[in-house]
C-alpha positions as CSV (number, residue, x, y, z in Angstrom):
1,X,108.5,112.7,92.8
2,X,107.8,114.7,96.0
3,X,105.3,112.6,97.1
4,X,108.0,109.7,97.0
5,X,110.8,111.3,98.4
6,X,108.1,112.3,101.3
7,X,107.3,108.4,101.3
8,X,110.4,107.0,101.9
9,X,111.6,109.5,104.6
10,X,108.7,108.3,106.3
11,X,109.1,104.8,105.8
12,X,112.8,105.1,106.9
13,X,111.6,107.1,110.4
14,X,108.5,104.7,111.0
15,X,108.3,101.5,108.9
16,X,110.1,98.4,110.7
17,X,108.7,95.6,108.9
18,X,109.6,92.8,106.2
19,X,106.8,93.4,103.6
20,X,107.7,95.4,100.8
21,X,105.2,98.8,100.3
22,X,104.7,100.4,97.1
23,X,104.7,104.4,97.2
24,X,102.6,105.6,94.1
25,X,99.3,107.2,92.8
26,X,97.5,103.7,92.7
27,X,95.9,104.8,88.9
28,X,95.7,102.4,86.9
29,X,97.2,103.0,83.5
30,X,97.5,100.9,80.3
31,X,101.0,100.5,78.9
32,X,99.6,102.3,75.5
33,X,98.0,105.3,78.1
34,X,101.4,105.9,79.7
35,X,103.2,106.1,76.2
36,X,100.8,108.5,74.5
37,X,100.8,110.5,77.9
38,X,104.4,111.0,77.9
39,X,104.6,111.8,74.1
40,X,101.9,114.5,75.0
41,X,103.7,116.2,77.7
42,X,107.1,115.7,75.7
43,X,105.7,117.7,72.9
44,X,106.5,113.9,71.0
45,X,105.5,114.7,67.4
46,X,106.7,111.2,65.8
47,X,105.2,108.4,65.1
48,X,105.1,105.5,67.8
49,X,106.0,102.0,66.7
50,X,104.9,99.4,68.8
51,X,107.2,96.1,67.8
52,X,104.5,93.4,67.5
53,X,107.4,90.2,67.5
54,X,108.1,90.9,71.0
55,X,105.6,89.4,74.4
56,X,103.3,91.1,75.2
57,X,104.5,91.6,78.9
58,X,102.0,93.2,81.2
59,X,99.4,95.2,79.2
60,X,98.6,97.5,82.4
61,X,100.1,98.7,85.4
62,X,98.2,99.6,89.0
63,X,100.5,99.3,92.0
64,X,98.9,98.6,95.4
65,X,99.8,101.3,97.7
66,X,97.2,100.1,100.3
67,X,99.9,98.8,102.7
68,X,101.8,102.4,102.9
69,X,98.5,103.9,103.7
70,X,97.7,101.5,106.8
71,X,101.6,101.0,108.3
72,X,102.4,104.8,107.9
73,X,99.6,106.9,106.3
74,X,101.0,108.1,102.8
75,X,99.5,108.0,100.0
76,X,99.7,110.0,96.9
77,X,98.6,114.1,96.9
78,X,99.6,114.6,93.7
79,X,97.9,113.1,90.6
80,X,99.2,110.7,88.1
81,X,99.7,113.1,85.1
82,X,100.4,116.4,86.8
83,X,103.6,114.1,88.8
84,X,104.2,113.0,85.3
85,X,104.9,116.7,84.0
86,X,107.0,117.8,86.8
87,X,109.0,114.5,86.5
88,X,109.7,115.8,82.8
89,X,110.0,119.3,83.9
90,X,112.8,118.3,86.1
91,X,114.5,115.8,83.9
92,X,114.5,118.5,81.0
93,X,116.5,121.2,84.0
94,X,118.8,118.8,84.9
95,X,119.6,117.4,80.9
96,X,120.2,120.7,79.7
């Protein structure tokens, strides 16, 4: 979340262009990955159902962050799963 927030300051002082930009960690992370992830740092003990009658969507995610690193220089510092955990950590402070 920080290294977002530190993004799109950025972008909003520098950036003066059309072209969208992605701000992220650029990992590449199946759907199934992301799920099981989040159940592991949820402390998720259940059983996850994964309803087979629906499409199947996109099966993995990866954004492109190339175009934040070239028009501004940011790109992620902190890894995928460690943002992950302080993304839970803060939504956990704030829910209680």
């Amino acid at each position: 979340m920080k290294d977002t927030a530190e993004g799109i300051l950025v972008a909003t002082e520098t950036y003066d262009e059309s072209e969208p930009v992605n701000l992220g960690s650029g990992v590449e992370i199946s759907i199934e990955e992301l799920v099981e992830t989040i159940a592991d740092l949820t402390g998720f003990k259940g059983n996850i159902e994964w309803d087979t009658s629906k499409p199947d969507g996109q099966p993995r995610r990866r954004l492109d962050t190339s175009r934040a690193k070239e028009r501004f220089g940011r790109e992620a510092t902190t890894g995928f799963n460690d943002g992950l955990r302080k993304a839970i950590e803060w939504y956990k402070q704030k829910r209680d």
